[in-house]
C-alpha positions as CSV (number, residue, x, y, z in Angstrom):
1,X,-10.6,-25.8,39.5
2,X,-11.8,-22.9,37.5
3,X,-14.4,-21.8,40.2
4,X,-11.8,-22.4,42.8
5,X,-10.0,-18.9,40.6
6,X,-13.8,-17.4,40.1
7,X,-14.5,-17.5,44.2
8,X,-11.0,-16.8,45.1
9,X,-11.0,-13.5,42.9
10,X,-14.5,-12.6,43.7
11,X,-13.0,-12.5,47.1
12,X,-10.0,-10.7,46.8
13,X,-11.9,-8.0,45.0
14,X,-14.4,-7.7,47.4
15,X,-12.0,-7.2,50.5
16,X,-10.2,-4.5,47.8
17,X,-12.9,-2.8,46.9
18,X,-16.0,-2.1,49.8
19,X,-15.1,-5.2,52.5
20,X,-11.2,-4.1,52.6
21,X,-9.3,-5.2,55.3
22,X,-8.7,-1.7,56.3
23,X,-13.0,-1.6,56.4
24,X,-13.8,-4.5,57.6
25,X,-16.1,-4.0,60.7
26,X,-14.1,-5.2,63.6
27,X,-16.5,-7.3,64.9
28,X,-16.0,-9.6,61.7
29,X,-12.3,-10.2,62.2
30,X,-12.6,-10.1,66.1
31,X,-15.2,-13.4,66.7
32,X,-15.9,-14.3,70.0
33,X,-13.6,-17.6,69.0
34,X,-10.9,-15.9,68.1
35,X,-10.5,-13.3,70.7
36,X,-11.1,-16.6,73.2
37,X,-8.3,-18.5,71.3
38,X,-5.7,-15.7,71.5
39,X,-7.0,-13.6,74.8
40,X,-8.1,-14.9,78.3
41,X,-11.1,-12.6,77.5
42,X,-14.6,-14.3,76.4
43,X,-15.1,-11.7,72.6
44,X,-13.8,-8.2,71.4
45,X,-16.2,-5.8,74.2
46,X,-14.6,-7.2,77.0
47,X,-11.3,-6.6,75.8
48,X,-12.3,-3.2,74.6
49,X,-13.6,-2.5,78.1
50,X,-10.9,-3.9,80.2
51,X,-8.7,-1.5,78.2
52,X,-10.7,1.3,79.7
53,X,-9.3,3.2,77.0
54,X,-12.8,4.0,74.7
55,X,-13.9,6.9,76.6
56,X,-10.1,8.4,76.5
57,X,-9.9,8.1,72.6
58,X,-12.5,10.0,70.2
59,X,-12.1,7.6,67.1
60,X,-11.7,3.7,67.6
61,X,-8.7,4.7,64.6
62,X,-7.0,6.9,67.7
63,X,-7.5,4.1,70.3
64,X,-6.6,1.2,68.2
65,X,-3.1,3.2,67.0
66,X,-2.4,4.4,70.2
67,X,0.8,3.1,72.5
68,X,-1.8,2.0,75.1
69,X,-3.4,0.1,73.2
70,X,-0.4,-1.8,71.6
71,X,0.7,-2.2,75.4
72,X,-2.6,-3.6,76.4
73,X,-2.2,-6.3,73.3
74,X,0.8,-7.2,73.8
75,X,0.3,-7.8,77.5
76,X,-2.7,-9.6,77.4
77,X,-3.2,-11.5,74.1
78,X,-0.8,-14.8,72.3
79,X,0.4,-11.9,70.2
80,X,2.9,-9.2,70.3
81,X,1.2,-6.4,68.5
82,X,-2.3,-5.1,67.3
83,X,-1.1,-5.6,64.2
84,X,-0.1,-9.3,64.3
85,X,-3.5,-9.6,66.3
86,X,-5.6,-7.8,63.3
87,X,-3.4,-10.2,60.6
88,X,-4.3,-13.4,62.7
89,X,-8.0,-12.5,62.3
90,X,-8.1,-11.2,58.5
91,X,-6.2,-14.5,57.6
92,X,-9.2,-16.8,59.6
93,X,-11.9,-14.7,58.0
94,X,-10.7,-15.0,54.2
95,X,-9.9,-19.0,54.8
96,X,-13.5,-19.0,56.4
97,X,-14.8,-17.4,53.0
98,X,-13.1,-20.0,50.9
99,X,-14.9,-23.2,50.0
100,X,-13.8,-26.2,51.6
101,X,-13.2,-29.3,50.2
């Protein structure tokens, strides 16, 4: 039980500290399973470049905040916001970190 606590902190401090969720490369969070699971799209690039948003937007941070791209999420994923969307994937990821028994 102890090294259930050990890997489960070693965890949470490494998505604090250099791996936060905030910092996480998208790719990570946004697997080609999960974007198939909650998109009609086959992984994250194709729903980056139906959006045809990337070239509009100088940062991925102004795309991915941007009313477009909510819009775009909202019509065209299970989910109702790029938020909910980004929480979805960062709760898969850290259960696919934990050990499983």
């Amino acid at each position: 039980m102890a090294d259930n606590f050990k890997i489960l902190d070693d965890l949470t401090k490494e998505i604090n500290e250099g791996a936060g969720y905030h910092n996480l490369p998208i790719e990570l969070l946004m697997t080609p399973d999960f974007i198939k699971t909650y998109s009609c799209f086959t992984d994250f690039e194709c729903l980056l470049l139906s959006s045809r948003l990337k070239d509009k937007y100088s940062t991925n941070s102004d795309l991915y905040s941007s009313g477009e791209w909510e819009l775009l999420i909202s019509e065209n994923t299970n989910v109702n916001s790029w938020r909910e969307l980004r929480i979805k994937a960062a709760i898969i990821y850290v259960k696919s970190r934990l050990p499983h028994q």
